[in-house]
N, C-alpha and C positions, 0 to 999 in steps of 0.2 A: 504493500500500500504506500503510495507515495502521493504526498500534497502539494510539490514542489511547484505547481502550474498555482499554487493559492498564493495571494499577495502577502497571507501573513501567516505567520508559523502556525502548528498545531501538532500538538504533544501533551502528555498528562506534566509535564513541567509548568505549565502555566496555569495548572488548576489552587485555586486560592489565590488569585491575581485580584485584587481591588482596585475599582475604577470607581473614582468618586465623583464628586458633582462637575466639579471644575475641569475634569476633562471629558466629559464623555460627550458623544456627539445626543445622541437620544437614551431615551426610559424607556423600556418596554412592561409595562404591567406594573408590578407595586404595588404597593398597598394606595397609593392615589388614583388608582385605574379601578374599575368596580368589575368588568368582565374581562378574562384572562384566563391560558387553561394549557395545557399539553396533556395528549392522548395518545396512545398506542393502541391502536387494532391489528386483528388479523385481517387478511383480505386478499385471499388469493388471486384477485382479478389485479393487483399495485401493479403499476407498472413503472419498470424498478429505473431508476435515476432522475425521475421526475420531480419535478419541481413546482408549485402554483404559490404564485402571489395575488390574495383578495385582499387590496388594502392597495394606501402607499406604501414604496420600496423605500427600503433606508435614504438612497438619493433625494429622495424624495419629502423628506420627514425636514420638520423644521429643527434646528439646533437647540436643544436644550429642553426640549417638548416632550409630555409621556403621551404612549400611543395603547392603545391594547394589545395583546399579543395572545395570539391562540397559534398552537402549534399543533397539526395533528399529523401523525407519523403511520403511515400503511405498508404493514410487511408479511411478506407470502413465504411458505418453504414446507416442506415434505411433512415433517414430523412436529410443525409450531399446536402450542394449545390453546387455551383462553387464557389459559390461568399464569402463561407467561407475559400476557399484556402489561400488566400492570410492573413487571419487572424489567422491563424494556421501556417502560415509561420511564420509569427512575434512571435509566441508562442516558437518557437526554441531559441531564444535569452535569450529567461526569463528563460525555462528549461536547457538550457545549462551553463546558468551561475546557475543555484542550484549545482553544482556539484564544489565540495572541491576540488580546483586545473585545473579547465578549466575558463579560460577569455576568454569571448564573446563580438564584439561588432561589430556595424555595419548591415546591412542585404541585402537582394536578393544580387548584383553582386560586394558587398563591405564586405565582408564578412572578418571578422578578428579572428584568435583565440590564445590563447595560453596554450598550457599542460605544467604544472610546473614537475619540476626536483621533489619534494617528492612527489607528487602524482603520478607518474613512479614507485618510489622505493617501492610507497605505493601497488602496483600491477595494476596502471591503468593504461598497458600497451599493449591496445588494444580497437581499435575502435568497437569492440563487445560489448564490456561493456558500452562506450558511448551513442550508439545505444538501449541498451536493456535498458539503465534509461530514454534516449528520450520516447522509446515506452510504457512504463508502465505512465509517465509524462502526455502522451497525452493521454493517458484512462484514468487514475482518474482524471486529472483534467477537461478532456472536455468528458462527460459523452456518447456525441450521436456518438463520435470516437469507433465502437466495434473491428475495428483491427488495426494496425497498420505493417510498413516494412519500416526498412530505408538502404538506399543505400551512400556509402560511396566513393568517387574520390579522390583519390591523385596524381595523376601524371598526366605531361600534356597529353600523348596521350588518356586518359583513360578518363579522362573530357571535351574534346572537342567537342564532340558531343552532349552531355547533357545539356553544359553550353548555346550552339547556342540554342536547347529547349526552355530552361530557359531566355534566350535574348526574343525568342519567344513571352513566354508566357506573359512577364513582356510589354513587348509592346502590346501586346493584352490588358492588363487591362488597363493600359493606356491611349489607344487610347477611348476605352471605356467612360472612368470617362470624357474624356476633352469638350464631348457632352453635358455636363449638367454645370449648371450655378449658384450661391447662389440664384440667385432670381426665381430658378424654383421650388427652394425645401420649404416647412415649418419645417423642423427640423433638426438640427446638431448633431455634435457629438465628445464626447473628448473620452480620451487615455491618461492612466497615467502607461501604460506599462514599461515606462524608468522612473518612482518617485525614485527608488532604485539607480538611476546614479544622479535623481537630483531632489533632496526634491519639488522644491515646482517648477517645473514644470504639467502642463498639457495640451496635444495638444487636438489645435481645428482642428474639421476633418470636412470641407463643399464642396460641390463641387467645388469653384475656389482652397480648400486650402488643398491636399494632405496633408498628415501625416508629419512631419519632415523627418522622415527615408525613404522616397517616397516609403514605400509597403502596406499601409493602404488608399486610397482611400473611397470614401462616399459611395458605396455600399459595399463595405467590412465592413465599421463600423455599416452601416444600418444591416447587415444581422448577426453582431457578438454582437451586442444589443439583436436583435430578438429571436436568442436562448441562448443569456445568460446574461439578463437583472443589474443582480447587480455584472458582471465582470469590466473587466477593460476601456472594450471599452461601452459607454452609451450615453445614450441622453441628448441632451440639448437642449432646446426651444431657439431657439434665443429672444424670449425676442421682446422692444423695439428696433427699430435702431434709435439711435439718431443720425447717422452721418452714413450717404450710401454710402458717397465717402472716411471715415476713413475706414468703417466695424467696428462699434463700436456698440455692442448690447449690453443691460442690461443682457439676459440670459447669454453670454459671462461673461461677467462680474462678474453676480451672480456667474458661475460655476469655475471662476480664483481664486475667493478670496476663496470659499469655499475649492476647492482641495489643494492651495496653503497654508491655515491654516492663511489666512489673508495678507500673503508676497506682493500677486500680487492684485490690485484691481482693475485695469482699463487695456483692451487693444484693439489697433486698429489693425483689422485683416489686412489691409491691409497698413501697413507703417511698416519701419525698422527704424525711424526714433525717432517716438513720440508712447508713450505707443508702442514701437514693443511686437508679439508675443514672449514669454521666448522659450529659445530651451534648447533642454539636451544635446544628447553627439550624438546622432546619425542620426543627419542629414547629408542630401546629400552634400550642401555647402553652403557657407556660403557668403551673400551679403553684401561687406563691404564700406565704406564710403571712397572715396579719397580725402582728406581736401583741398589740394591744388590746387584741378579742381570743385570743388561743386558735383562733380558727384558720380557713385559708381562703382563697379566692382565685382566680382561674378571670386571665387573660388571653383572648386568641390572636393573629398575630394579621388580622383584619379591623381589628379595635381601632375607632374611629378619638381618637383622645388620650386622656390616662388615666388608668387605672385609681382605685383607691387610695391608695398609699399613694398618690400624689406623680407617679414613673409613667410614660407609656413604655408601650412593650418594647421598643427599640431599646431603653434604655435596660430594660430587666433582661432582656436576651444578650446585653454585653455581660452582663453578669451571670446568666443561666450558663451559656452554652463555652464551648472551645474544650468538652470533654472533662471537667473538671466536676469533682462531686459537690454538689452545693446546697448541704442540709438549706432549707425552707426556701429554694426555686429551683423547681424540677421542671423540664422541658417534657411537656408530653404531646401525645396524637388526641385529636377530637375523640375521636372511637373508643378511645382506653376510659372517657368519660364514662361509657356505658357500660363497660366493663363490668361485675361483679367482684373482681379483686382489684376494683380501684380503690391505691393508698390504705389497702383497709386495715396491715400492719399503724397507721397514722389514725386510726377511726374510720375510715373511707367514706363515702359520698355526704356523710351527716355531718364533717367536718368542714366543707363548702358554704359558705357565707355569703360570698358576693360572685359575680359573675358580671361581665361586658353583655349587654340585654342579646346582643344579635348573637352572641355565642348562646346564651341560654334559650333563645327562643329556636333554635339549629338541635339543641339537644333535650329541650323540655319535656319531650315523650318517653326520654330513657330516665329522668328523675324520678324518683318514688314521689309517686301521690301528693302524699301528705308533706313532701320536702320544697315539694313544687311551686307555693306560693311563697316559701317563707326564704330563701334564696333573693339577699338584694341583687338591685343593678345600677348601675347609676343614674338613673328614672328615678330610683325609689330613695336613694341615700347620697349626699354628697362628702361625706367625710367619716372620721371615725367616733366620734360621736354620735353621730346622727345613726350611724350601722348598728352600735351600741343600744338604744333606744327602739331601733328598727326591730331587732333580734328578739326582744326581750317583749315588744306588742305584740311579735304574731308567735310567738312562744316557739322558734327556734330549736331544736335539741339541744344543741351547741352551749346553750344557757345554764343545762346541767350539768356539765362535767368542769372537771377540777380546774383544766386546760383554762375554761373563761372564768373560773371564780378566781383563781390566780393572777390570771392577766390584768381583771379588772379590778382586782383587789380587795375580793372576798373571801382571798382563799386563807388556808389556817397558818400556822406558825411551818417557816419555810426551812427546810436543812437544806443546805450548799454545798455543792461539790464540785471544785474547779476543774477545770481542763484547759491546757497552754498549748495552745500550735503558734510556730513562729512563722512568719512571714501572709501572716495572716490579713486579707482585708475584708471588712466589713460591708455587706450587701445594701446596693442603693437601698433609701425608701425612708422614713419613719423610723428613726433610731432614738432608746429612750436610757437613763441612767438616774441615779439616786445620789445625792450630794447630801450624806447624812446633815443633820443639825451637832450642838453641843453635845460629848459627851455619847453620841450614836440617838437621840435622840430626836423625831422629827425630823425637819431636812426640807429637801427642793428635792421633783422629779424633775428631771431639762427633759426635755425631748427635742429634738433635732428632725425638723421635717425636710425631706428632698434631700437630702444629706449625702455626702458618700467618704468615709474614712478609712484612711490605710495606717496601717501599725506594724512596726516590728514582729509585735505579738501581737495575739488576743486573750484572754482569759474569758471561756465561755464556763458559768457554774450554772451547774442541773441542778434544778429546782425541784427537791420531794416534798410530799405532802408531812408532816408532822403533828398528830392530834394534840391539841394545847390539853397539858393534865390541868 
């Protein structure tokens, strides 16, 4: 395979390349774009090195302007299934970013991109040429693809039909995956397809636990093992479970510290709390801790503003992701929302407080009943007080346990038990501390809103309950 006839390199050397505002020629999609998508079908009729542009061409795009972008990808070949669709979708992210001068990130209906200003000058100044390195990408590297056709959307009238498709399709697999359970299956499955965004990341793929990026599901991983065993997506024996209600397997574990080069040794699939799963950059959103109600709340990475704690998502996903484990912001998938081993090592879905409304109006049918009204949004509450108040009128669960009498300062007489990690910094958001009085007596709480602190160390003390005799 040779690219030499392309005006600008391509090679997985340039995956993780950032192109930022001040140079790129155009936006493709983003989160300021409303309809946006990439799909892979099968379609034995592709006809293979084809190319369509429905929209304007990059030439054509004004400088510095965001456009839509739907990408749909059509490929034929002897022995392809359904259930590899969506595993060759995900293959677009990794082939798009080979290419010297396109940023790629995000996937299915989050789709983000960016064309740098000298890759234009350089003559990359047509989505033809984008298309004709996807298409050769996806035959050499996936050998049983023998044709390929990619189709190209840029403007809203011309994407609107395709993208409803694509809404389709992606709820069809969905709906699919949510039928099957970790304790039906005997085998897992990781994904180190985002390692280039974040070293020592690798996702666990089981039936309760969708991919990060929500387009790899456990039959997708099952069937992209099958025909391509020592790729990216592969098998993992879960091992021992020494803890059912963490999700905590030795096979896990074996396959953390191995991919990770030793970084990550221990994780429980199901907490964001203790050993959380690491995320990289491209998950759906992101589940993060609100200190001052014991509870959490759930960002999606479409969130139109910021969040509770005062952060939009951009700012909590510099701090979620790059593979690092980050007790109270976990990067998860929409899907693992409806999960039944969601966080439940953490108290799982009754621990949810607050939600971005269009995220919770996306997943309202999978919340329990009786959970379903009492879940704020930012409609219903503006700050942490008001969520406080919120909680406590429509009687909340989250009201009962210790988690909020603690937080809000009900709880009983406190034992402390420090723990010191160096090089430690403290997660954006609503950071709060105690400035005794005379003597240990009374005092000042500070609280530090929109905050962000870095320290040599940290000193984090566990907080147990202690009955006052």
């Amino acid at each position: 395979m040779s690219f030499s006839d392309m005006p600008v390199d391509v090679g997985p050397v340039y995956e993780g390349e950032r192109i930022r505002g001040n140079q790129m020629l155009v936006e493709l999609g983003g989160p300021k774009i409303d309809k946006k998508f990439e799909l892979v079908r099968i379609n034995q009729k592709a006809v293979d090195g084809k190319v369509v542009i429905n929209g304007p061409d990059l030439k054509d795009m004004e400088k510095g302007k965001q456009y839509p972008i739907g990408i749909f990808v059509e490929v034929a070949g002897k022995v392809l299934e359904e259930d590899l669709e969506a595993v060759f979708e995900r293959r677009i992210h990794e082939f798009l970013n080979y290419i010297n001068g396109v940023m790629h990130l995000n996937q299915r209906y989050t789709t983000w991109m960016r064309v740098s200003q000298q890759a234009f000058e350089k003559g990359l100044n047509t989505f033809e040429l984008i298309g004709t390195i996807l298409i050769r990408l996806f035959k050499a590297e996936l050998p049983i693809v023998e044709k390929a056709q990619v189709t190209f959307y840029t403007n809203d009238k011309e994407i609107a039909k395709p993208h409803a498709m694509a809404m389709d399709v992606y709820n069809a697999r969905d709906e699919r995956a949510r039928g099957l359970h970790d304790d039906d299956v005997d085998m897992f499955y990781g994904c180190v397809l985002c390692q280039s965004f974040a070293p020592t990341h690798a996702c666990c793929i089981t039936p309760d636990r969708t991919s990060l990026c929500g387009s790899i599901n456990w039959f997708d991983a099952r069937a992209a093992a099958k025909v391509d065993p020592k790729g990216p997506i592969y098998e993992v024996p879960p091992g021992e479970c020494y803890d059912k209600l963490a999700g905590h397997y030795s096979g896990i574990d074996e396959m953390m510290k191995k991919r990770s080069l030793g970084e990550i040794e221990k994780v429980y699939l199901y907490s964001g709390m203790e050993y959380p799963h690491t995320s990289c950059g491209c998950f759906e959103a992101i589940d993060f801790l609100i200190p001052e109600i014991g509870g959490h709340g759930i960002i999606d990475r479409n969130h139109d503003g910021v969040a509770l704690n005062g952060l939009p998502f951009s700012a909590m996903a510099n701090q979620t992701g790059g593979g690092k484990q980050m007790p109270g912001f976990n990067g998860i998938s929409i899907q693992y929302i409806a999960s039944p081993k969601y966080q439940q090592y953490d108290g799982g879905i009754e621990t949810i407080v607050w939600m971005g409304k269009n995220l919770k109006d996306r997943v309202n049918e999978f919340l329990p009943a009786d959970l379903r009204d009492k879940i704020a949004t930012e409609e219903d509450v503006s700050d942490i007080n008001a969520l406080q108040k919120w909680l406590e009128d429509v009687k909340h669960p989250i009201i009962n346990t210790d988690a909020y009498k603690n937080a809000v300062g009900g709880g009983e007489e406190e034992e402390e038990e420090e723990y010191e990690a160096e090089g430690a910094m403290v997660p954006m958001g609503t950071q709060s501390f105690v400035v005794p009085g005379a003597g240990g007596a009374g005092g000042f709480k500070v609280i530090l809103k929109n905050c962000k602190i870095h320290a040599e160390s940290i000193i984090i003390k566990r907080i147990d309950n202690k009955k006052k005799k």
